[in-house]
KOLPA-176565 format. One record per residue (C-alpha): residue in one letter; residue number from 1; x negated, y, z negated. Coordinates in steps of 0.001 Angstrom, whole numbers, plus 524288, in hexadecimal, padded with zeros to 5 digits. Layout:
resn | resi | x | y | z
A | NUM | X | Y | Z
...
END
This chain:
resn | resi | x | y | z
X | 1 | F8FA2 | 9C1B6 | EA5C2
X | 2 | F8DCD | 9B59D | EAE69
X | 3 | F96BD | 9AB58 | EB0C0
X | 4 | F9452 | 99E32 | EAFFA
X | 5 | FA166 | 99695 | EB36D
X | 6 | FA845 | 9973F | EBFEF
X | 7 | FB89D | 99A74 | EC1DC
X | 8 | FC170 | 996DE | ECD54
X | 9 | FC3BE | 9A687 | ECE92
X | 10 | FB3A8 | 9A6DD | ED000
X | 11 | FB4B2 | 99A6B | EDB26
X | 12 | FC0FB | 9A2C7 | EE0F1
X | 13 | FB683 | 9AD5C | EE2B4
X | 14 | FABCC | 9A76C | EE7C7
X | 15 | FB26A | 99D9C | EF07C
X | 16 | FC0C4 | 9A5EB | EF590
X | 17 | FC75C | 99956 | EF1D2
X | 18 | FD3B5 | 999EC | EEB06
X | 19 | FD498 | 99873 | EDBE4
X | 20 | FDA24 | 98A97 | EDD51
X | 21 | FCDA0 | 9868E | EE5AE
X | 22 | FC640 | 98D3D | EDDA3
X | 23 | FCB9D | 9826F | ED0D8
X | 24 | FC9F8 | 978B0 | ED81D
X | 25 | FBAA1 | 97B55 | EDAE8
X | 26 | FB9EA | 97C8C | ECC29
X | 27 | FC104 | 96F56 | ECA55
X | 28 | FB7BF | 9683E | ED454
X | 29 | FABCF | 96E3E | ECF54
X | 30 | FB03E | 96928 | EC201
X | 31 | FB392 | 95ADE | EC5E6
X | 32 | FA5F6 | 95C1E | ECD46
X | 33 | F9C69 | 95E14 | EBF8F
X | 34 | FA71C | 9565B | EB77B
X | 35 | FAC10 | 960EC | EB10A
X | 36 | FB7CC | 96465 | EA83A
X | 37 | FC2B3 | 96C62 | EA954
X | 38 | FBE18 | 97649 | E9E68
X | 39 | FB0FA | 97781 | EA517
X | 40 | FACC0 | 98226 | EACBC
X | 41 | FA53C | 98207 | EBA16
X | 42 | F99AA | 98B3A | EBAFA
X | 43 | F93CE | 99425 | EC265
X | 44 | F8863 | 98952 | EC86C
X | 45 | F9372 | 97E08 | EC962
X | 46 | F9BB3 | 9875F | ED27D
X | 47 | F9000 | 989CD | ED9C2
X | 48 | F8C59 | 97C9E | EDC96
X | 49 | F9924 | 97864 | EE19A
X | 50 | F9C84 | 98312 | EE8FE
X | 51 | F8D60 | 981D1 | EEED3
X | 52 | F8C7C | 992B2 | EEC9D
X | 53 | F7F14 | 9972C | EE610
X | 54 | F8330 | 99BB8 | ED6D7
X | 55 | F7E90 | 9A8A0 | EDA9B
X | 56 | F89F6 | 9AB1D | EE513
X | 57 | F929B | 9A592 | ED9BA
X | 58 | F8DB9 | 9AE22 | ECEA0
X | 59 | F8E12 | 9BBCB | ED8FC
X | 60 | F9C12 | 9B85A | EDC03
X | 61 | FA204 | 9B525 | ECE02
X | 62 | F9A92 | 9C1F1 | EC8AE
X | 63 | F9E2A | 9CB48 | ED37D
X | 64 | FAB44 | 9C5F8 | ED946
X | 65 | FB115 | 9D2D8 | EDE86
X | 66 | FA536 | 9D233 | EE7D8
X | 67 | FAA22 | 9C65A | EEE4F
X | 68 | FBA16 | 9C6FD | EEED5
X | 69 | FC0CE | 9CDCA | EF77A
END
């Protein structure tokens, strides 16, 4: 199954930030596109922000144990 929506544990992966950082890049991508609180950020939104092609996104979220540690 593919995901669409992004978590902070998915930002903790890709980025090694902590999981506090990691809220905190979903609050300011939020406020960026106007959002609300309910919403979700996807996969493209992250992507933009964080200037990483989707692709690197998408390999990371679906095969984490490749990347930690």
């Amino acid at each position: 199954m593919t995901r669409v929506c992004i978590t902070p544990n998915d930002i903790q992966i890709i980025t090694g930030k902590s999981e506090r950082q990691c809220r905190n890049i979903v609050k300011d991508i939020k406020l960026l596109l106007k959002k609300e609180k309910h919403q979700l950020i996807t996969i493209d939104e992250l992507a933009k922000y964080l200037a990483i092609d989707r692709e690197i996104i998408i390999n990371v979220i679906n095969h984490p144990t490749k990347f930690t540690k």
